[in-house]
C-alpha positions as CSV (number, residue, x, y, z in Angstrom):
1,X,-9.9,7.8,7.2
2,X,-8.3,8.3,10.4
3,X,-9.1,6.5,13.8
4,X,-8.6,9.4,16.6
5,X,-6.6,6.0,18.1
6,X,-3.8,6.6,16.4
7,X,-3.4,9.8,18.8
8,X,-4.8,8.3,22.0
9,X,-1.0,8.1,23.0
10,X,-1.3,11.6,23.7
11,X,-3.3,10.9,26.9
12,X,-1.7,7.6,27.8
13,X,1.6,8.6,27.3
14,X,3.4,9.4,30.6
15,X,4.1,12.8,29.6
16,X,2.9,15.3,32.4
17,X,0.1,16.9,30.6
18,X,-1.6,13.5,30.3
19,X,-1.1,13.0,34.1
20,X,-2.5,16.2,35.0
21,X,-5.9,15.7,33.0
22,X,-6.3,11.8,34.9
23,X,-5.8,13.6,38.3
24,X,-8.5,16.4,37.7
25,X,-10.7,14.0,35.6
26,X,-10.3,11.5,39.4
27,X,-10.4,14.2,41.8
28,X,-14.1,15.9,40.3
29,X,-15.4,12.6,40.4
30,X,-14.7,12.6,43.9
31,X,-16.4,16.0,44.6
32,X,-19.4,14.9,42.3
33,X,-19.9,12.1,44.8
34,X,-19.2,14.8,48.2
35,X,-21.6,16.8,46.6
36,X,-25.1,15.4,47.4
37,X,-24.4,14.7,51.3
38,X,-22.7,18.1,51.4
39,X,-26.0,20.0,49.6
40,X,-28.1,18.9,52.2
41,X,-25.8,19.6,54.6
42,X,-25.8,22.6,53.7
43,X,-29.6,23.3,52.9
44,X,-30.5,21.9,56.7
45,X,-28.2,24.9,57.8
46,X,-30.0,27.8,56.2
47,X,-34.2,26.8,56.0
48,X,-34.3,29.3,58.5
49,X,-33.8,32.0,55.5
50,X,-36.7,33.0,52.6
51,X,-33.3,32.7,50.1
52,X,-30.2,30.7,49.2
53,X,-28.0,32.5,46.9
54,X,-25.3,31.2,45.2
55,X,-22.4,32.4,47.4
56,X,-24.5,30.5,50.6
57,X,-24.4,27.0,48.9
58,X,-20.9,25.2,50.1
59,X,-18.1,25.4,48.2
60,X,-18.0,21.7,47.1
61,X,-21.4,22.6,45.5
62,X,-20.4,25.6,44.0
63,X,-17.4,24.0,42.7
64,X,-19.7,21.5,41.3
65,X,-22.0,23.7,39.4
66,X,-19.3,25.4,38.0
67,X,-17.9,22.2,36.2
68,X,-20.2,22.6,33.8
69,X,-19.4,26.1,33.0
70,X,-17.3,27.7,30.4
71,X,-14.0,30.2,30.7
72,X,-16.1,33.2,30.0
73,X,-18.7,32.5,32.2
74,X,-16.4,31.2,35.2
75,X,-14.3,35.0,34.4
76,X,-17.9,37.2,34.9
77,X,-18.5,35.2,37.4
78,X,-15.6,36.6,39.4
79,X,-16.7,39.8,39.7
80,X,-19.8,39.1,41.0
81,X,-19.0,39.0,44.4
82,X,-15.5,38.1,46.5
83,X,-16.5,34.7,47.7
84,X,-17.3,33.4,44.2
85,X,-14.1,34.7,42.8
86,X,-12.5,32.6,45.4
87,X,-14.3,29.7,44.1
88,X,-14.4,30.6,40.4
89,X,-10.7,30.6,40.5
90,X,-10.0,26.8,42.2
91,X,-7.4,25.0,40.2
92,X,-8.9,22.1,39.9
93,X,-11.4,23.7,37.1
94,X,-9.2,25.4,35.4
95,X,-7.1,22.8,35.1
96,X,-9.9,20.8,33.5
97,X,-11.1,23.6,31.4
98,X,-7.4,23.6,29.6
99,X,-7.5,19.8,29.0
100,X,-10.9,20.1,27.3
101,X,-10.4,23.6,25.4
102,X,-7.2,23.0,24.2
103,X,-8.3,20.2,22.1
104,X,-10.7,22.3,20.1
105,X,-8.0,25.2,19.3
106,X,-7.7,25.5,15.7
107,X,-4.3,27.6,16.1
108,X,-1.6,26.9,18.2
109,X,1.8,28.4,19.0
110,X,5.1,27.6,20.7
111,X,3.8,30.2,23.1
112,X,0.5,28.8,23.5
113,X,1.5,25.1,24.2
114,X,0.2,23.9,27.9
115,X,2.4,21.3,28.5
116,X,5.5,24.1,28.0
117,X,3.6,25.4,31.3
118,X,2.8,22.3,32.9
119,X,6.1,20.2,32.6
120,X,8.4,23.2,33.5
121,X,6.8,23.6,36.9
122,X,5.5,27.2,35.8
123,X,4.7,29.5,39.4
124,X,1.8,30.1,37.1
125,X,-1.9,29.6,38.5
126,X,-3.7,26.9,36.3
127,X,-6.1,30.0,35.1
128,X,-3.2,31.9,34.8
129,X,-2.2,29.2,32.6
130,X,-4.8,28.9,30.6
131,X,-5.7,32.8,30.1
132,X,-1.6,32.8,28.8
133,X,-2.5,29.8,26.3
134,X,-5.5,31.3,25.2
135,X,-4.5,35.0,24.3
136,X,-0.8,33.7,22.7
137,X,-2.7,31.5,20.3
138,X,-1.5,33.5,17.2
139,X,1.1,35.8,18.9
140,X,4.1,36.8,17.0
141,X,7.5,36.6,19.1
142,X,8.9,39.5,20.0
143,X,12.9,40.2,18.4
144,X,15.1,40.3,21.3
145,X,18.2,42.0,20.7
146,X,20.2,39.2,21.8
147,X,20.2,37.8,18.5
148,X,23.7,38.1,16.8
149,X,24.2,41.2,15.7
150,X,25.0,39.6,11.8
151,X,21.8,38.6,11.6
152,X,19.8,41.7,12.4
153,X,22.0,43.4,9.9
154,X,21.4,41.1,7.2
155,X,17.7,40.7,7.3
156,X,17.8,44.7,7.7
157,X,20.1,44.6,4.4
158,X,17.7,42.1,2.3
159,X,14.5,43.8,3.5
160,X,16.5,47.7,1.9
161,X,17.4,45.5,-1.0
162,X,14.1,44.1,-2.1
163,X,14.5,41.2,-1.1
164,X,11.2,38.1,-1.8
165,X,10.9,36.0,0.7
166,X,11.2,32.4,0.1
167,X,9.2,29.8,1.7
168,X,9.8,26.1,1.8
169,X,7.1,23.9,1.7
170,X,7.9,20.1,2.6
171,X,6.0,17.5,4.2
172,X,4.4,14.0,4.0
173,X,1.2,16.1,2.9
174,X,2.2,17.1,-0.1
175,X,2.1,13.2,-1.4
176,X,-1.2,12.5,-0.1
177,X,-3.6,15.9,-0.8
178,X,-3.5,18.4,-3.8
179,X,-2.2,20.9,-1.6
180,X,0.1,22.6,-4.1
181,X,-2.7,22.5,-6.8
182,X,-5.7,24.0,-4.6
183,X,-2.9,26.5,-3.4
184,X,-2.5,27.8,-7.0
185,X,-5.1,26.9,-9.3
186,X,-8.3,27.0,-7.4
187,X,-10.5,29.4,-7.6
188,X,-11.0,29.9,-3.4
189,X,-7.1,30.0,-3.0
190,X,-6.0,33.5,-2.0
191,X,-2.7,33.1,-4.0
192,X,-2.2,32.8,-7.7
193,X,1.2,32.3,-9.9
194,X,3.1,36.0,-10.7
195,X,6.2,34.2,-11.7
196,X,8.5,31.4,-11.8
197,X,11.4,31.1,-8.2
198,X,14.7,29.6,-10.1
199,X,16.5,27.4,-8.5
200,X,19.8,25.9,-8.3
201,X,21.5,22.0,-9.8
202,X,17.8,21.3,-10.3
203,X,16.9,21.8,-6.5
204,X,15.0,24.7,-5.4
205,X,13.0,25.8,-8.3
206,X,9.4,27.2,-7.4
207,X,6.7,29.8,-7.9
208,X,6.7,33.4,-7.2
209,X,2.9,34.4,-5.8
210,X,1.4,37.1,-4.5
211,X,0.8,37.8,-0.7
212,X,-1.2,40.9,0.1
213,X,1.2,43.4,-1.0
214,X,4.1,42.0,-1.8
215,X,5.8,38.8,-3.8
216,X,6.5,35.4,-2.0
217,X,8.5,32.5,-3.6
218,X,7.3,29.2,-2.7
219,X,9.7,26.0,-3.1
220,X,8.3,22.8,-2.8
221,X,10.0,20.3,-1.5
222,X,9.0,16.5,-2.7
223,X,10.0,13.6,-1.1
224,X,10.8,12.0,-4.5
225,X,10.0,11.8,-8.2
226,X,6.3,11.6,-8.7
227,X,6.4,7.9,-10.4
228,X,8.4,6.6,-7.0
229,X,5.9,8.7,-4.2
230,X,4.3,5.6,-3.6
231,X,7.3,4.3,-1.9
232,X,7.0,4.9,1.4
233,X,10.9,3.9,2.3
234,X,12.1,6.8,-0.3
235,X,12.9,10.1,0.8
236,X,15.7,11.9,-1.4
237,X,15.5,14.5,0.8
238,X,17.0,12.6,3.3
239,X,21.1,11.0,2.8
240,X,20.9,7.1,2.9
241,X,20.8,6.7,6.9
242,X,18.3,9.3,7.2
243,X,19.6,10.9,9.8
244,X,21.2,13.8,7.4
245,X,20.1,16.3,4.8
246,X,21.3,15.8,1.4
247,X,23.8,18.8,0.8
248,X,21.7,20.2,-2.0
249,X,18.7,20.4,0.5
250,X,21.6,22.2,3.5
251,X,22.3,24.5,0.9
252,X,18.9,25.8,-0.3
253,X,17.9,25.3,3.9
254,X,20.4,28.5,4.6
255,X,18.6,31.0,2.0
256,X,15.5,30.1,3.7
257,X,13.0,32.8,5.6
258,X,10.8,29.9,6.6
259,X,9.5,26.9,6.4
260,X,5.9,25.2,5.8
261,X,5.3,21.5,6.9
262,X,2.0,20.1,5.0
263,X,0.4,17.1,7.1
264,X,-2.6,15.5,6.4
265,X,-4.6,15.3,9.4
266,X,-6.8,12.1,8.7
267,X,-3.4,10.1,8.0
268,X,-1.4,9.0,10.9
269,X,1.9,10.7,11.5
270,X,4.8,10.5,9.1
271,X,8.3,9.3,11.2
272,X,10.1,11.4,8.3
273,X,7.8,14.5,9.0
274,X,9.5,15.4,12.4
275,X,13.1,14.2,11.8
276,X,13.0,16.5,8.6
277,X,11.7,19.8,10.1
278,X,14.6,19.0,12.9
279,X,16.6,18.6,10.2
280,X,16.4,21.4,8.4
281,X,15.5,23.8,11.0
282,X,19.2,23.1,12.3
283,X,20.5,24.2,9.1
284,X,18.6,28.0,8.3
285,X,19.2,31.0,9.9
286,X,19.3,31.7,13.0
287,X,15.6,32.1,14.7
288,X,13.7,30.5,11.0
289,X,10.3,30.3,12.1
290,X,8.2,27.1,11.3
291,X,4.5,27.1,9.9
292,X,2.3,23.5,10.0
293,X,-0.5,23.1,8.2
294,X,-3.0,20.2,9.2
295,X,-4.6,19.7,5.9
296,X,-7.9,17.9,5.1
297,X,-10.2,18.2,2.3
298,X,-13.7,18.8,3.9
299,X,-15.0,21.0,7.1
300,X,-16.3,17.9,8.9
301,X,-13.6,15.5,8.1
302,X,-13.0,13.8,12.1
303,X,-9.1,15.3,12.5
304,X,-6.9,15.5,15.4
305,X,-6.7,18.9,16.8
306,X,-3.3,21.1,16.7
307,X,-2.4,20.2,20.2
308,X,-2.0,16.5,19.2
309,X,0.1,17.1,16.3
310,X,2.2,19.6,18.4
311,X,2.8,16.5,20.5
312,X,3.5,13.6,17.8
313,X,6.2,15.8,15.8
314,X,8.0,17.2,19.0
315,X,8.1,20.3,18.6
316,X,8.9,21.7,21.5
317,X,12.6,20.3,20.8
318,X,12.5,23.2,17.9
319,X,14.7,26.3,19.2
320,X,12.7,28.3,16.6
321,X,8.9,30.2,16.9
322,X,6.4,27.6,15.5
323,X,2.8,27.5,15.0
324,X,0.4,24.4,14.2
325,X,-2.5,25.6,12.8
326,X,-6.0,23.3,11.0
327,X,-6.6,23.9,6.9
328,X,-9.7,22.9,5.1
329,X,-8.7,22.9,1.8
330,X,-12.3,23.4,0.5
331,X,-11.8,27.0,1.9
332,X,-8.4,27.6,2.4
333,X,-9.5,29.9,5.6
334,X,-6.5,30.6,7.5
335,X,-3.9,30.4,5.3
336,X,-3.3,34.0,4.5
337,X,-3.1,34.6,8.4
338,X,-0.8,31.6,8.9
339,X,1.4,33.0,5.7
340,X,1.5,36.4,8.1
341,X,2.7,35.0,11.2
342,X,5.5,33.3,9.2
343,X,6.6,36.5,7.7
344,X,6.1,38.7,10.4
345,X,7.8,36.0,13.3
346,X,10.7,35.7,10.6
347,X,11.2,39.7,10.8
């Protein structure tokens, strides 16, 4: 099982997400402690009145009270009346709000990644912020027509042509949960075997399945033979320095239309996990979206939350839309929509 420790880095790492949660966490404390000499200040000023309403408590108070609200309930408070919208809208609680919400995202995008905001020194309001995080969760990047003009043509000319998309599936996951076998043999999977994906010198053969309407051919990727997995030093996708793809892998990386990274979420990272996405990301076409899937086998299992893993494999260094998103393989919930983004982001 995993110890949440092994991702405590990602709040005492000097990384300037982690700094900005210590400085809210410090500086509410020091409004929690303003808070009872300024209430009766406060109070002594208005018992000549028969009632106190929100907007007449002071705003170190208010500010107070509202800690212990949520998003939706800080947003209608707004509107009740100009003061409180002031108020509603300090930084200092939506700032907190994003450190704690963020952790219990089950989906999260390149778009929806606070500390793309945070570090970049974004003109952006912290609720500004947040209400960008929140809402891009799941979004699908919009094509710009600055992409090479190549490219555009030939996704338009394999899309006219009939083309099946294929999928590659890697990841220390794989070794570690029956990913591949709930995926196509049991019964709550959405998908189930149409056909067989060849392949090429013995790399690259897969399955054919069917998504909603139309085929998909998945290739999985294995870090080795099954009789040597237990190895944790062998990795054939990788040349003997590991810092290169072995050409069989290049080659089958530049026919790709995306890729799926299979963690398992109660397992500490795998160092190969992150150095291989780079890896083959930097080989596929141009704008190859990425799709990881935090795998575990029960609801309840104790797993880190996207957000962490976004963090441990780096992924803002990918040039490419990605999206981390949670999978309980009991259910398989999600998955169809995750296989969507990928299609649709790839597009």
């Amino acid at each position: 099982m995993l110890h949440l420790n092994h991702f405590h880095c990602f709040y005492e790492q000097d990384s300037p997400f982690s700094d900005t949660c210590k400085e809210v966490t410090s500086r509410l404390h020091q409004a929690a402690e303003l808070c009872g000499s300024s209430l009766r200040a406060g109070t002594a000023s208005l018992k000549q009145s028969n009632t106190i309403t929100l907007s007449d408590l002071p705003i170190i108070v208010q500010l107070h009270i509202f800690s212990y609200l949520d998003a939706r309930s800080l947003c209608q408070l707004a509107v009740t009346s100009s003061r409180l919208s002031q108020s509603s809208c300090d930084s200092l609680l939506w700032s907190r709000l994003l450190a704690r919400d963020s952790l219990s995202w089950s989906v999260l995008g390149h778009l929806s990644y606070p500390p793309v905001y945070t570090s970049a020194g974004s003109e952006l309001s912290p609720k500004e912020i947040y209400e960008a995080c929140y809402s891009r969760r799941e979004c699908i990047p919009q094509r710009s027509f600055t992409h090479p003009l190549t490219t555009r043509l030939r996704g338009l000319v394999r899309r006219l042509q009939g083309h099946v998309p294929k999928l590659l599936v890697v990841g220390s996951g794989l070794e570690t949960l029956p990913f591949i076998r709930t995926l196509l043999w049991e019964e709550q999977s959405p998908y189930k075997p149409i056909g067989m994906s060849p392949g090429k010198d013995g790399i690259g053969s897969g399955v054919c399945v069917q998504h909603r309407d139309r085929p998909l051919n998945l290739v999985t990727l294995y870090r080795a033979p099954k009789a040597e997995r237990t190895s944790s030093t062998v990795n054939k996708l990788l040349t003997a320095s590991r810092e290169e793809l072995t050409p069989g892998v290049q080659e089958l990386c530049q026919q790709a239309d995306g890729l799926v990274l299979v963690v398992d979420s109660t397992e500490a990272p795998c160092c190969d996990d992150a150095s291989l996405l780079g890896g083959m990301i930097g080989y596929c076409p141009h704008g190859t979206p990425a799709l990881i899937l935090a795998c575990s086998m029960k609801e309840l299992e104790v797993s880190p939350p996207p957000l962490c893993w976004a963090e441990s494999l780096q992924l803002t260094r990918l040039s490419v839309p990605w999206q981390v998103r949670r999978l309980n393989l009991e259910a398989t919930s999600g998955l169809e929509q995750g296989m969507d983004w990928l299609l649709t982001a790839r597009q």
